[in-house]
Structures are given as structure tokens and as C-alpha cells.
VOGU-3710 file (C-alpha; in Angstrom, 3 decimals, decimal comma):
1> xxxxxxxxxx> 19,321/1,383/18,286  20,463/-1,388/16,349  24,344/-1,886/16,387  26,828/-2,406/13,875  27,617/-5,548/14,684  24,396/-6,780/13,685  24,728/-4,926/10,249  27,785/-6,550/9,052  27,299/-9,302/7,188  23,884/-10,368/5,876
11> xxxxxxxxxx> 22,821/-7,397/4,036  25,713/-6,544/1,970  25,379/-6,471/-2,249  21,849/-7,430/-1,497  19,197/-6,124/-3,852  16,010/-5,254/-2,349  13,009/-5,204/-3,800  10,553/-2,847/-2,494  6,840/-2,843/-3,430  2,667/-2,600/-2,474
21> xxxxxxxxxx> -0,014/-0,634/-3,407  0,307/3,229/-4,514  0,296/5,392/-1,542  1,613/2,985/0,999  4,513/4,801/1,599  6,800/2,607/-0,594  9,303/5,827/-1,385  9,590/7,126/2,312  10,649/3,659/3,954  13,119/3,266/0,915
31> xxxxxxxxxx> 14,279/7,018/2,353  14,203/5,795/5,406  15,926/2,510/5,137  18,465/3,887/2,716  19,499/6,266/5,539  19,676/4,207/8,439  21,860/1,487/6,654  24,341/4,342/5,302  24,492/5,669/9,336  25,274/1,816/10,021
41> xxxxxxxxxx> 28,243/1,510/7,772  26,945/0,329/4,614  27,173/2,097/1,009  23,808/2,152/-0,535  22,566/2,088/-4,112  18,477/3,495/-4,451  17,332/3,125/-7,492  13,935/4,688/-8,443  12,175/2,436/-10,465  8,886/3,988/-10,583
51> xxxxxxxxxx> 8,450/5,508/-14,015  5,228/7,572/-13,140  6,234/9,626/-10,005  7,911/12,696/-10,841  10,092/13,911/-8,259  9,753/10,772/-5,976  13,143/9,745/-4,456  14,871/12,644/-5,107  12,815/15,309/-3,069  12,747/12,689/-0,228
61> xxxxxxxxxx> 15,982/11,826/-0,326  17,503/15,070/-1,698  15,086/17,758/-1,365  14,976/18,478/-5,083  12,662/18,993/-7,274  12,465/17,551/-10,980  14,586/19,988/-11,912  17,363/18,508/-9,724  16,593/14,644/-11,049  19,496/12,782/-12,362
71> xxxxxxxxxx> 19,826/11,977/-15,805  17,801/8,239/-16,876  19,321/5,277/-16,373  18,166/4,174/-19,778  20,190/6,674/-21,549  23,372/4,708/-20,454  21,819/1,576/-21,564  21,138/3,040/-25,224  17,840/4,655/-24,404  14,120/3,881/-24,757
81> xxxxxxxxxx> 14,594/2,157/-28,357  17,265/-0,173/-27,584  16,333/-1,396/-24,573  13,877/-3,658/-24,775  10,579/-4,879/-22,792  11,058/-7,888/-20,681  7,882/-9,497/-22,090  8,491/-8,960/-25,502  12,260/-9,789/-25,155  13,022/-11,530/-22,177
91> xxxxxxxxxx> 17,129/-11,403/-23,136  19,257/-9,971/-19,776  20,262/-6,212/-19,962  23,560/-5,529/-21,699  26,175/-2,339/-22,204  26,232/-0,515/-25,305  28,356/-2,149/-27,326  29,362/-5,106/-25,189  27,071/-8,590/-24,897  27,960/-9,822/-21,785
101> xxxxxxxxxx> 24,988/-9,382/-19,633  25,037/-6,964/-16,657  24,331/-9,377/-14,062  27,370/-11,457/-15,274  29,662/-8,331/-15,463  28,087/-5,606/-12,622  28,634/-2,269/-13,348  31,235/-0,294/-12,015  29,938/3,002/-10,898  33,418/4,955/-10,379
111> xxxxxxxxxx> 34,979/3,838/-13,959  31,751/3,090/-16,058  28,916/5,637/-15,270  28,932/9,975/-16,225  28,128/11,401/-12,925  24,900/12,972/-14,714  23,228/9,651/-14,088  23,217/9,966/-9,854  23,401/11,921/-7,417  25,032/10,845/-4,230
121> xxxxxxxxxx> 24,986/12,026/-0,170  27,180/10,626/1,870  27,100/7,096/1,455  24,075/6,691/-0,540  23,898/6,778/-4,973  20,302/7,405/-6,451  19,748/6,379/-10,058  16,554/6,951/-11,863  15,504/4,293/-14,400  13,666/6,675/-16,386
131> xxxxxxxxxx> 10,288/8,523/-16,501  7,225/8,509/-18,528  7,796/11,885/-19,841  5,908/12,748/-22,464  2,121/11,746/-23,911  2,306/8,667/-25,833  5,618/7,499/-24,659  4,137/3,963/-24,692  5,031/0,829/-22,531  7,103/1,322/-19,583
141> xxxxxxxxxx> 8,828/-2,409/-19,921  12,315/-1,329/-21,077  12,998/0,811/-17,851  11,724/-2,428/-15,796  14,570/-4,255/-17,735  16,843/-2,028/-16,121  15,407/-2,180/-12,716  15,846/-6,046/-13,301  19,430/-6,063/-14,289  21,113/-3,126/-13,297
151> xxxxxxxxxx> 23,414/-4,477/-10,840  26,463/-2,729/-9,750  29,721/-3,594/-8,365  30,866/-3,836/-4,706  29,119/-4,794/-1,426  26,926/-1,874/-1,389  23,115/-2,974/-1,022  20,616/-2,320/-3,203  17,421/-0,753/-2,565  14,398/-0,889/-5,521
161> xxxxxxxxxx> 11,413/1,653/-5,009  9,359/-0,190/-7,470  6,126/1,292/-8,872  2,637/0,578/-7,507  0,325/-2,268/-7,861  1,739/-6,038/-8,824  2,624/-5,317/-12,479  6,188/-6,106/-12,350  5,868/-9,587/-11,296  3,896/-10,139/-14,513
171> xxxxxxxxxx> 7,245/-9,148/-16,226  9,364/-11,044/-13,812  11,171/-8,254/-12,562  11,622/-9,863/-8,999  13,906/-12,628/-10,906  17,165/-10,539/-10,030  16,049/-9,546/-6,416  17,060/-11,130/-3,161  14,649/-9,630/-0,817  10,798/-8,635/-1,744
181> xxxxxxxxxx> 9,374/-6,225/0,895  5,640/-5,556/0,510  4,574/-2,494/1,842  1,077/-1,822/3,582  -1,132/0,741/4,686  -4,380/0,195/6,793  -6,578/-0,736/4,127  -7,839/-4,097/2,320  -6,366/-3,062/-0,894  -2,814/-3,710/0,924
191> xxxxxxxxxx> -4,227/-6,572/2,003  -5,116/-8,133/-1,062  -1,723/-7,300/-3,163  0,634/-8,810/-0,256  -1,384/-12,018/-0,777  -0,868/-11,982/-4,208  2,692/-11,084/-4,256  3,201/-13,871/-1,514  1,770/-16,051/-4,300  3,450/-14,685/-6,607
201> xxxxxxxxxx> 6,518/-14,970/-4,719  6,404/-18,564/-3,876  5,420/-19,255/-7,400  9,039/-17,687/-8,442  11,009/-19,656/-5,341  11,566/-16,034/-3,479  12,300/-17,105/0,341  13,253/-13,792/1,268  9,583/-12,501/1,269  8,539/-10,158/4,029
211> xxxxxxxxxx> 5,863/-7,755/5,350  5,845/-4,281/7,202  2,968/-2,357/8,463  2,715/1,094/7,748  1,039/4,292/9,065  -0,288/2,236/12,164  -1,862/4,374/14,074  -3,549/2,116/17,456  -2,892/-1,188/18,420  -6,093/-2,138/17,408
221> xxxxxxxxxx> -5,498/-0,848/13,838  -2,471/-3,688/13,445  -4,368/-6,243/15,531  -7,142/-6,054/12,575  -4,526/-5,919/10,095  -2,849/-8,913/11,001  -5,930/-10,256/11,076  -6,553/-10,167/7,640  -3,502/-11,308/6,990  -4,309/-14,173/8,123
231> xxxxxxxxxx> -1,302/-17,452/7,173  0,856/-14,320/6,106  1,603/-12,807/9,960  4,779/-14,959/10,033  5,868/-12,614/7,195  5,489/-9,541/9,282  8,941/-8,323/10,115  7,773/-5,060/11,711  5,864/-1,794/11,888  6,039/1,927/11,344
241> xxxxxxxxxx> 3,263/3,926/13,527  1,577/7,180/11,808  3,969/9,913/12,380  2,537/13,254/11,555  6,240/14,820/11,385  6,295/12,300/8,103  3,902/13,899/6,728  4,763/17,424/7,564  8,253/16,689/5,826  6,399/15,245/2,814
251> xxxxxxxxxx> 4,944/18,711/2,077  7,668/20,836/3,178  9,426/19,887/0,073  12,629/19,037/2,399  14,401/15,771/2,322  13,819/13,297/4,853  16,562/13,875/7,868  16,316/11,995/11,252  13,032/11,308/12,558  11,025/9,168/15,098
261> xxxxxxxxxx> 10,393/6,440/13,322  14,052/5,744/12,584  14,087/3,444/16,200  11,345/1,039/14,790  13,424/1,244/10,949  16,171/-0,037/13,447  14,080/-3,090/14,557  12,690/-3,772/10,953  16,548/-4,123/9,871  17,289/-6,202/13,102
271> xxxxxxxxxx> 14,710/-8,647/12,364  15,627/-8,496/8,375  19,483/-9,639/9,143  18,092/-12,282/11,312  16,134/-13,801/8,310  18,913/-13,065/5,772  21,316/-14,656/8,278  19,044/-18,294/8,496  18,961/-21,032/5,818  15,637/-20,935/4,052
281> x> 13,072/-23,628/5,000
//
């Protein structure tokens, strides 16, 4: 298991980025991650940026249903009609009542924020940026705005469960991020959307850009994977195997607690600090 040493530095008031194709199993290695860090000393702010998935983060994470979801993130920010889409106004995310933009002033969580808006165990705060709710809600952009810019005080890192597909780096959302991880699954789909968010990535300057294999089940599985991956294997920075326990815990309703897979989470993060700890080439 990785040691603390190796978790002191490089990670801290890092905001992670954390996308791929839906179903790859975005939400449970943000569970995943989110918990290992907090075991390893660090505080950790999830944020649930995926508008469409009800429940999501905080079943995994909580083992609550919608019922137990914290109130939006949006609300804070004024709500759906003040808060506008990235596209349409590209302006950074500001306070009710006070123009200095987030980024430039973080939030602090302790003095600024109701309670109502997280939940928190142990060391680890969810926030929800909001949900499509109800039919004919319309365009999803203003709770990407404060996926973009919500940044909070302190050393705590950040961890972004962003929705599926590539969307969000048509509205620049990765502009605020350190670190983009693209999830994948064994299929060409995954394939094809790391490709394009490695394009995407370089296009935006993003050095921090890495892969991780998910639901592996053989050797032979990855080897074709990699495969396909062709110029990108250098990005690979680990893999998760198929773990039926996963997905026994997915249905059970029960949040995520210590599993198997938490070892090769370990090496993931090992091999993460590494990269955060080098000067880009």
C-alpha cells in the first residue's frame, strides 16, 4: 500500500477532472479515489458534476438515496437563472452579490456555505452542482459553470465526476482543472473519446492528461486495449481488474467501503504523484 510519504505534496488543492464515456465507471473510481486519499491524510472535496444521474455520488459514497442528496450547488450561486452558460457567457463564476470571481477569491466552506449544500464523512465534502430535475429544464451549461469555477479554500484536493461523453470540453470546462483522467471500459467507444479528449487536451495546453483501464478482466483484454490505444499507452497510469464485489455493492444500495481493488487505486495514485511531482515536457 502506498505510503504517506508519497502522498504529501503533489496532490494537494489539486482539482481533478474526471471523465469518459457513460458507464465506464467514472462515479465508482471517484468513490474510490476519494476514499483512499482521505485514509492517506488528505481532505477531499467530490463534487458531482453530472446533472443527469440521480443518486450518483451520494449512494456510492453515502449510501443514500435521492432523498438524502444535498441541496444544489447552484442555489448558492443564485440558482438556474443567474448563473449563466459558459458558451453563451463565458464570464468566471461569481458570489451573489460580490464580483470578484471565485477562482480569484476560493470559497470558504466553514464561513461561506449552509451545511444543506454537502454532506461530509470523515474527511471527505460532496457537493452536487445541480440536477436536471424536471421536463423542460433546458440547457445544463450554468451547472458546468459551477463545476468550472467552484473552487474552494485550503489544500484539500478536488475531485470532478463529470458527466458522460466529451461535451464539456466544447464548453471549456477543463480550463480550471489541473488533472484530466479519462476513464475506460473494454470497448472501442472508450477508445475513441480518450483520443479525442487527448486532442482535445493538447489543444487546451493540459499536461496533466492521463489514462486508466477499467473493468479489465484478462491480460489479454488490456493487451488489446492498449493496443488500440495506440501513441496514447504512455498515458496509461494504471488499471482496475473486474471485481464482481463492485458490482454486488453497486446494487446493494450500500456505499462503497474497503474493497479489493483499493491496492491497484494505491498504485494509480503512486504513479499520479510521480507525474504531478515532474516538470511537464
Amino acid at each position: 500500500m502506498t505510503s504517506r510519504s508519497k502522498l504529501n505534496k503533489p496532490l494537494s488543492g489539486k482539482r481533478i477532472l474526471v471523465c469518459g464515456k457513460g458507464g465506464c465507471g467514472k462515479s465508482t473510481f471517484v468513490t474510490l479515489l476519494a476514499a483512499f486519499l482521505q485514509k492517506n491524510s488528505h481532505k477531499v472535496i467530490v463534487l458531482d458534476g453530472d446533472a443527469s444521474n440521480p443518486e450518483g455520488l451520494v449512494r456510492l459514497i453515502f449510501g443514500l438515496g435521492v432523498e438524502g442528496e444535498p441541496h444544489p450547488l447552484v442555489e448558492f450561486f443564485g440558482g438556474i437563472d443567474t448563473v449563466t452558460c459558459p458558451v453563451d457567457d463565458p464570464s468566471v463564476l461569481t458570489r451573489v452579490d460580490d464580483p470578484v470571481p471565485v477562482p480569484k477569491k476560493p470559497v470558504d466552506i466553514g464561513k461561506e456555505i449552509d451545511p444543506k449544500f454537502y454532506l461530509q464523512k470523515g474527511g471527505i465534502t460532496l457537493f452536487q452542482a445541480g440536477k436536471i430535475d424536471t421536463y423542460g429544464q433546458g440547457c445544463d451549461g450554468p451547472l458546468e459553470k459551477i463545476v468550472r469555477d467552484f473552487v474552494v479554500e485550503g489544500d484539500a484536493v478536488s475531485l470532478i465526476d463529470m458527466k458522460a461523453g466529451i461535451e464539456h470540453f466544447g464548453r471549456r470546462i477543463p480550463d480550471n482543472m489541473d488533472i484530466v483522467l479519462g476513464i475506460l471500459d473494454y470497448t472501442l467507444e472508450s477508445v475513441s473519446i480518450a483520443k479525442k479528449i487527448a486532442a482535445f487536451c493538447q489543444e487546451a495546453g493540459i499536461n496533466h492528461f492521463y489514462l486508466i483501464l477499467n473493468k479489465i478482466g484478462s491480460k489479454e483484454i488490456k493487451s488489446i486495449l492498449m493496443d488500440k490505444l495506440s501513441n496514447l499507452q504512455e498515458r496509461v497510469i494504471g488499471s482496475i481488474p473486474f471485481d464482481e464485489e463492485l458490482i454486488q455493492a453497486g446494487l446493494s444500495g450500500q456505499a462503497l467501503d474497503e474493497c479489493r481493488v483499493s491496492e491497484d487505486i494505491g498504485h494509480i495514485v503512486e504513479k499520479l504523484v510521480a507525474k504531478i511531482g515532474r516538470k511537464p515536457t
